[in-house]
C-alpha positions in Angstrom: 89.0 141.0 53.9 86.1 142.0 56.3 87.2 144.0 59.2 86.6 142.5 62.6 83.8 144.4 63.5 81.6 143.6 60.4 82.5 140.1 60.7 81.1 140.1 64.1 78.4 141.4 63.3 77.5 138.9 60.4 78.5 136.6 63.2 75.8 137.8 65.7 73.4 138.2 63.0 73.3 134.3 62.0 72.8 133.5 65.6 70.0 135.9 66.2 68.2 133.9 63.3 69.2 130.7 64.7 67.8 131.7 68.5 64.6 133.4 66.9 63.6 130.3 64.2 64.4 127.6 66.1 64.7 125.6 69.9 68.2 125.0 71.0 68.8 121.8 72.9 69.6 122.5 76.7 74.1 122.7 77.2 75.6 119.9 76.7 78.8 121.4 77.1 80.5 120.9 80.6 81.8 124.3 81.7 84.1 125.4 84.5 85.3 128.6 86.0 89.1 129.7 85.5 90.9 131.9 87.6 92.4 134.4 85.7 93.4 137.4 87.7 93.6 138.3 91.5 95.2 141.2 93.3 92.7 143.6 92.0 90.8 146.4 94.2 87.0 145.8 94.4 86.7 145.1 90.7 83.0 146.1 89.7 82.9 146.1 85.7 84.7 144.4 83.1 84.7 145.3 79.2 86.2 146.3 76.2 85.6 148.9 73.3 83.7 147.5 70.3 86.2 145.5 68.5 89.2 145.4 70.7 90.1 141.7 71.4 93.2 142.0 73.0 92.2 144.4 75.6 89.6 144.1 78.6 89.0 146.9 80.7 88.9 146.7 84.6 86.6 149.8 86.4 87.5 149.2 90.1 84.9 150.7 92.8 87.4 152.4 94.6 91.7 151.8 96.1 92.7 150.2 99.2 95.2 151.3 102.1 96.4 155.0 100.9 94.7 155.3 97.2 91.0 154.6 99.0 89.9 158.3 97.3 90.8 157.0 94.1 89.4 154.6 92.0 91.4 153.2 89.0 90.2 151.7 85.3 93.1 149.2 84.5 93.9 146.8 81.8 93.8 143.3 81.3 95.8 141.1 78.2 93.0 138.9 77.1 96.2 137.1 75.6 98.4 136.5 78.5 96.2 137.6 81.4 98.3 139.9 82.7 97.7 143.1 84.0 99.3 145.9 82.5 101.4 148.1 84.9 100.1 151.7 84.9 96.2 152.5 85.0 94.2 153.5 81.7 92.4 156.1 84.1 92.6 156.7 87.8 89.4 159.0 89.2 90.4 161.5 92.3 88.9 162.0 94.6 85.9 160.0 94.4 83.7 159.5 97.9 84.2 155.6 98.7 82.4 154.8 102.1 79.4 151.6 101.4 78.2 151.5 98.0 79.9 154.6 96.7 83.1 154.7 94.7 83.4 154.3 90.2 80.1 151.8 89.5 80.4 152.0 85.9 81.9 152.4 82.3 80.7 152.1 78.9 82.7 152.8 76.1 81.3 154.8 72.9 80.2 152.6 69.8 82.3 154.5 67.6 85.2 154.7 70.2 88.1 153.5 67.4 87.0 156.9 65.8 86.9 159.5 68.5 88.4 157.8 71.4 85.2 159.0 74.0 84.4 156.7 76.5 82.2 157.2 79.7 82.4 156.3 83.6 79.8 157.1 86.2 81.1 158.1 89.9 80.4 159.2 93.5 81.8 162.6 93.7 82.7 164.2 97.4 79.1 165.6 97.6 77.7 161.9 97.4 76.6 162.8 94.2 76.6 160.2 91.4 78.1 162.2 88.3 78.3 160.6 84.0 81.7 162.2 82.6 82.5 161.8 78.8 86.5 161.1 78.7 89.2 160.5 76.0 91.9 158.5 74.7 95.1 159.8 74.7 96.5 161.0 71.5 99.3 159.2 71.6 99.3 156.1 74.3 96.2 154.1 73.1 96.7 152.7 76.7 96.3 155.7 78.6 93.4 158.4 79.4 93.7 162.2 79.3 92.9 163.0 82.7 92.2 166.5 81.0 89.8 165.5 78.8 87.0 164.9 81.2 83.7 166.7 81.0 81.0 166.3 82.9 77.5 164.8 81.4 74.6 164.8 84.0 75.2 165.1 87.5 72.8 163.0 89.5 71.3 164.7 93.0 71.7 161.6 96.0 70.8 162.3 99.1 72.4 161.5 102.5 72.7 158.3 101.9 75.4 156.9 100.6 73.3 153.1 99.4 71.7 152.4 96.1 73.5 154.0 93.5 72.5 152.2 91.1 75.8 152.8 88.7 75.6 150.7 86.0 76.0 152.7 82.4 75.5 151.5 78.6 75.1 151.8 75.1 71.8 150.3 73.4 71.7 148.8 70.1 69.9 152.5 69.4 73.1 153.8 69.9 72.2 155.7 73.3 73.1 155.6 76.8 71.5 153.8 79.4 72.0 155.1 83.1 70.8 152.6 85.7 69.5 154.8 88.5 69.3 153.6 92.4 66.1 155.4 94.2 68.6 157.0 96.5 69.0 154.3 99.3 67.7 154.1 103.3 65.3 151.5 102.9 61.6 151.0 101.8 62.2 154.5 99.5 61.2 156.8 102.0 60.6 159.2 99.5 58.7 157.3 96.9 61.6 157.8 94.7 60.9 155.0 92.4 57.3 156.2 91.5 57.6 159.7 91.0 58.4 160.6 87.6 59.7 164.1 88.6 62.9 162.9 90.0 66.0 160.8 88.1 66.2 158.5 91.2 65.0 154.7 91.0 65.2 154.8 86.5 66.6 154.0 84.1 67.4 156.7 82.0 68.4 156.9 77.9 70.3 160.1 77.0 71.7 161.2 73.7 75.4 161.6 74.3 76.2 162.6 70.3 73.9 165.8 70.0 72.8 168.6 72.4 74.5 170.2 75.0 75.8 168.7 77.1 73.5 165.6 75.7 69.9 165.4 73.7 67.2 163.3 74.7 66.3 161.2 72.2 63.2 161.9 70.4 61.2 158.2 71.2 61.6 159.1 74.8 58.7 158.4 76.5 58.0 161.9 78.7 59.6 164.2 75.5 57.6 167.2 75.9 55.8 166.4 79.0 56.0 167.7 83.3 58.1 164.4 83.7 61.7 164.5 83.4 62.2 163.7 79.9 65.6 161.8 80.4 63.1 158.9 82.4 62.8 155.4 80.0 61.8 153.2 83.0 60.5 153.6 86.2 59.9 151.9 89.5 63.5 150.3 90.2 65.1 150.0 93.6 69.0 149.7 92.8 69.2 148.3 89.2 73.0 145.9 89.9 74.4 145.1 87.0 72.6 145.0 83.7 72.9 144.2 80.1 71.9 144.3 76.7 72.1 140.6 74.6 74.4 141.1 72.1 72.6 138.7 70.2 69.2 140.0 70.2 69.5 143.7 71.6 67.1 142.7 74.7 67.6 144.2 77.9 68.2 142.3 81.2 67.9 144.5 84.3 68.8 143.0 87.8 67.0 145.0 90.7 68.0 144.7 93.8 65.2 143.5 96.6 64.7 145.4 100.3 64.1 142.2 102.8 62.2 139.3 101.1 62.5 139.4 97.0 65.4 139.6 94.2 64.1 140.2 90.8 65.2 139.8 87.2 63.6 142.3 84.7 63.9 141.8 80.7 62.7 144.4 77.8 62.7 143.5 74.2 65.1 145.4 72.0 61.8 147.1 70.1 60.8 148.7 73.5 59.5 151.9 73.7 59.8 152.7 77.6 57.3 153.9 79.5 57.3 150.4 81.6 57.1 150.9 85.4 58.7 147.8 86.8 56.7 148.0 90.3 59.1 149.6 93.3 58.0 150.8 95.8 54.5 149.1 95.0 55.9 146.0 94.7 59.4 144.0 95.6 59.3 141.6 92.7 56.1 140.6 92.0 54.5 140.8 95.4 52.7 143.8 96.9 55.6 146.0 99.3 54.0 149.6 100.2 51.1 149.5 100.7 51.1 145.9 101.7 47.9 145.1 100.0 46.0 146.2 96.9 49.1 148.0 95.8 48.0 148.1 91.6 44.3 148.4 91.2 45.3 150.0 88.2 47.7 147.3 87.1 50.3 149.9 86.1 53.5 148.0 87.2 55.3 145.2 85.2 56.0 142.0 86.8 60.0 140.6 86.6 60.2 137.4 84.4 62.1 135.8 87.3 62.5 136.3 91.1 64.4 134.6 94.3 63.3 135.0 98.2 66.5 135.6 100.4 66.0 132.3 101.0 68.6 131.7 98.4 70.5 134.7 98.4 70.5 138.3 99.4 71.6 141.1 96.8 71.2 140.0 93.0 74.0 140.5 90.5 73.1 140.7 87.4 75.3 139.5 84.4 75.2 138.6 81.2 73.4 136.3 78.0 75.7 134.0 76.8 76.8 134.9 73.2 80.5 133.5 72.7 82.2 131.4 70.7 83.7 129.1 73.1 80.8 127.2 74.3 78.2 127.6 71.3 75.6 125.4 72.9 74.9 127.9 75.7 74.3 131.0 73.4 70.9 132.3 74.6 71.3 131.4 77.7 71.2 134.0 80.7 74.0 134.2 83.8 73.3 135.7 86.7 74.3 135.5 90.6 73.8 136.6 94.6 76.4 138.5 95.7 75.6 137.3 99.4 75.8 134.0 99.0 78.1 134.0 95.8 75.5 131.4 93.6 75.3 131.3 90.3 72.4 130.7 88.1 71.3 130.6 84.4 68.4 130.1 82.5 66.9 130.6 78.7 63.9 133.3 78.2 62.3 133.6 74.8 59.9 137.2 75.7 57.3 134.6 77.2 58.6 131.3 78.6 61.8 130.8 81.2 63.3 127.6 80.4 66.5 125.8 81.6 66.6 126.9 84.7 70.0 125.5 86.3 71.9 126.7 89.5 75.7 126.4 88.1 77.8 127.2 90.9 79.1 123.2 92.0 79.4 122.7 87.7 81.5 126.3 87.5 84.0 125.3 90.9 82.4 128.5 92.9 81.2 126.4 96.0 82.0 128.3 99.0 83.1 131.7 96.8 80.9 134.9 98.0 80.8 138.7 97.7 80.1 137.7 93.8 80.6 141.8 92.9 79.5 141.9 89.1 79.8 139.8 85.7 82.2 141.2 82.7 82.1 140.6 78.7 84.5 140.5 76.0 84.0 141.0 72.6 84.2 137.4 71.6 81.0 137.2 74.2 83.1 135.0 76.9 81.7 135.7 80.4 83.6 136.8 83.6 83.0 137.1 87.1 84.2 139.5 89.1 84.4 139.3 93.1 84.9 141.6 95.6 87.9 140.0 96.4 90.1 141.4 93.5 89.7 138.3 91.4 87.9 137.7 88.2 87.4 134.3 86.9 86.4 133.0 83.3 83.4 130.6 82.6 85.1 128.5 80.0 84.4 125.0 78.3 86.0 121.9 80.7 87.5 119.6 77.7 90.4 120.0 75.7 90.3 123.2 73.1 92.4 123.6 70.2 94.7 126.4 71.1 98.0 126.5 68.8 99.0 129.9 70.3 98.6 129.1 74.5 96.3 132.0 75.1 93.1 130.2 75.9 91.0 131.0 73.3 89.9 128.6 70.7 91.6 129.3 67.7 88.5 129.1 65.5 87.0 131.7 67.8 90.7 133.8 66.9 90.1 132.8 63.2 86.4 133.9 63.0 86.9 136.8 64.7 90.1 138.3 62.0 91.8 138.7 65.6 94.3 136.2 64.1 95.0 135.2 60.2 94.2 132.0 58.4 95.1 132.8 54.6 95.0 128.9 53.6 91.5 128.3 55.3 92.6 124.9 56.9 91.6 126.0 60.5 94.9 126.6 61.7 96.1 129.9 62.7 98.4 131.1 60.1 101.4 131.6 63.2 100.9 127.8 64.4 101.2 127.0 60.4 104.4 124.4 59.7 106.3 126.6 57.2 105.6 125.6 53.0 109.0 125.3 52.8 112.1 123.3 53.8 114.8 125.1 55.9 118.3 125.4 53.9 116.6 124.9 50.6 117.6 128.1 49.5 116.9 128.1 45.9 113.5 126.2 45.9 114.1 123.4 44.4 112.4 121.1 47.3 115.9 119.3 48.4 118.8 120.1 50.2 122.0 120.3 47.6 125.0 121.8 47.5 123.8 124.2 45.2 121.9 125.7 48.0 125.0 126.6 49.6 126.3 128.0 46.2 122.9 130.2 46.0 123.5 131.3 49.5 127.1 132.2 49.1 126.2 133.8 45.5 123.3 135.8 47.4 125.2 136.8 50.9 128.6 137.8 48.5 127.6 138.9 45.2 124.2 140.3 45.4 122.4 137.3 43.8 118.8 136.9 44.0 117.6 136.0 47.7 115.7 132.8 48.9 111.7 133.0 48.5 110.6 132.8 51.8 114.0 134.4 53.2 113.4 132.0 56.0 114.2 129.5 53.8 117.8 129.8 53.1 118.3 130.2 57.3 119.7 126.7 58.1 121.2 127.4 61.5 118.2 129.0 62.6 119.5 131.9 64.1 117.2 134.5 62.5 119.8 135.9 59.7 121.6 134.7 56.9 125.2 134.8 57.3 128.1 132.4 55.5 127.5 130.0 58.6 123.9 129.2 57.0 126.5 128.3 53.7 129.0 126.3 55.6 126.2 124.0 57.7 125.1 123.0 54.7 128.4 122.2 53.5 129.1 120.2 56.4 125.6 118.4 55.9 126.0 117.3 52.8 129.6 115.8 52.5 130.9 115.7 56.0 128.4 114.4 58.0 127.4 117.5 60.4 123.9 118.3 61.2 121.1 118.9 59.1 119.5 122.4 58.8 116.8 122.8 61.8 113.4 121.6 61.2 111.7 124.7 62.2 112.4 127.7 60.5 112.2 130.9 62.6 
């Protein structure tokens, strides 16, 4: 049977050639937003290691009342929604005043092999610092706090805005680092645009070779005065980006100073070297200086924007790739943390289409301080709020879910998360049983001699019933004589019949 993993892959594959040779018709789905969690501490990412379905992983920023030093990375049942009781990780100390605090985690590609995953943090200096960590030996559920070891340290200065924060793995199997240009406003120091510094990129590191990383060879400043870890430049405080699972594109919110938000996009084939316009530019308008700020048309322009007319502080999320909802796949999320809106559209690598504001559809009217957007490995979409809660975007009709959880049990099936051995669509757990309870010897009916064949197998070592379930009349999880004697009193005194539902 194909593991999970390749299966997913297959499954991502087909879609890719679906969105690539073909127009998909605009959602037709209705969709709402469920609330799944609440309680949390400033919860700022959401995801899961490559192939986990069962697990979602909770980074948040930093603790409340006594633990405010401390940020914790907790754990989420995707099956029951519950959150489990002790942290996978807690970070101390970590500096926590404004934007400051744990901003991001990405686990490894091959984490189900070596266990390595990564988080990005304010240390007590107000530096920002990467730190490659490990699954414990023995608690799959657990950290080893003494595994940590540091990556790259990232120089901030005094202030303690635009981190930046967000980390992840490409399809190219590196890591991205999403770099803020080291906050005050307007980039005093020109951060964005001076390729000598690590402040206002987005960098692409080699976390599998060198010491303590490589940089990849296809780096565009290998070999040259610029720092070589640089892929992009001219970004003001990158919030919350993503690569489509589907596709491999990158989608890189930027947050604006006073007037513009901005949505950058990259094709998966990139090569870097794209300067995407800060300090020159907020959005796609001229910042510093305010006029003729590209004669040499260096910068890039974003493939969507929003004046703060809307909004003030974008959140970037996620392109829809999941099972649930299959019309939406393609289709981009995003939000305003101010004002808590939520927005989506389809982009191809030259047109925006379906442009829709979704927050009235997904029940969010009124619901600010939108904080960051989460993904599962099934490609469902979360949003998380500053608040401590997280809510789903899920389908808003009836789904078939045999097992309660609230995940389509084709998406379960698909997946290999649960079994269907027959193929008839059905989880093989929600399955009525092949057989009949208290027919203990297979013969299709209930007779006496299924009592004899119980009595023969319980006393004398007989053969036993095939499924053992079958011989359990009473239904009390075991075979004993009083599976024997309910059948006896079934069939010639009138008692009750065997239970209808095996266990």
């Amino acid at each position: 049977m194909p593991s999970r993993n390749s299966r997913a892959f297959v499954y991502f594959a087909l879609l890719s050639l679906l969105l690539s040779g073909s127009t998909l018709l605009q959602a037709q789905t209705p969709i709402r937003s469920d609330l799944i969690v609440s309680g949390l501490s400033r919860p700022v990412f959401a995801t899961s290691p490559t192939g986990d379905f069962e697990r979602l992983f909770i980074a948040e920023q930093r603790g409340s009342a006594g633990t405010a030093n401390r940020a914790d990375i907790r754990i989420m049942d995707l099956n029951t929604h519950l959150m489990y009781a002790k942290p996978f990780l807690t970070i101390s100390p970590v500096r926590t005043s404004s934007e400051e605090g744990l901003l991001g985690l990405a686990f490894h590609p091959n984490y189900s092999n070596n266990g390595y995953f990564f988080t990005y943090h304010t240390n007590t200096s107000g530096d920002n610092v990467i730190t490659r960590w490990q699954v414990s030996g023995t608690n799959p559920d657990s950290a080893n706090p003494a595994s940590a070891s540091i990556i790259l340290t990232l120089n901030h200065p005094v202030e303690t805005n635009h981190n930046g924060g967000w980390i992840g793995f490409g399809p190219d199997g590196y890591l991205y680092i999403a770099v803020g240009d080291g906050g005050s406003g307007g980039d005093p120091n020109n951060n964005g645009q001076t390729l000598t510094t690590l402040l206002g990129k987005m960098l692409r590191i080699d976390v599998d070779s060198g010491s303590p990383y490589g940089i990849p060879p296809s780096n565009p400043f290998v070999g040259g005065p610029q720092r070589e870890e640089i892929f992009y430049w001219g970004l003001r405080n990158p919030w919350r980006n993503s690569f489509d699972r589907l596709t491999g594109n990158l989608f890189i919110a930027d947050v604006g100073q006073s007037q513009y938000e901005e949505i950058n996009w990259r094709p998966a084939s990139d090569t870097g070297n794209v300067n995407f316009g800060w300090r020159l530019r907020e959005g796609a308008h001229c910042y510093n200086p305010s006029v003729n700020c590209d004669p040499l048309g260096i910068t890039t322009d974003p493939i969507h924007e929003y004046t703060h007319s809307f909004g003030c502080s974008v959140t970037g999320g996620y392109s829809y790739s999941g099972c649930a909802i299959p019309d939406l796949q393609g289709t981009y999320f995003f939000g305003d943390y101010c004002d808590g809106t939520v927005w989506s559209f389809r982009y191809d690598g030259v047109s925006k289409t379906d442009f829709q504001d979704r927050t009235t559809e997904l029940e969010l009217d009124g619901i600010s301080s939108l904080f960051s957007f989460g993904e599962d490995n099934y490609g469902e979409i979360y949003l998380l709020y500053q608040s401590g809660q997280i809510r789903k975007i899920v389908p808003d009709l009836t789904i078939t879910d045999c097992n309660g959880n609230e995940i389509p049990d084709s998406c379960e099936i698909f997946f290999g998360v649960v079994p269907d051995n027959n193929f008839n669509g059905i989880p093989d757990s929600c399955d009525p049983p092949g057989y009949i309870c208290g027919d203990a010897d297979g013969s299709s009916t209930v007779t006496i001699s299924d009592a004899v064949f119980l009595i023969n197998y319980i006393f004398a070592g007989g053969p036993a019933p095939n499924p053992i379930e079958s011989g359990d009349a009473d239904c009390t999880g075991s075979l004993t004589i009083s599976d024997a004697v309910l059948l006896i009193n079934y069939i010639f005194g009138g008692g009750p019949a065997p239970c209808s539902t095996c266990p």
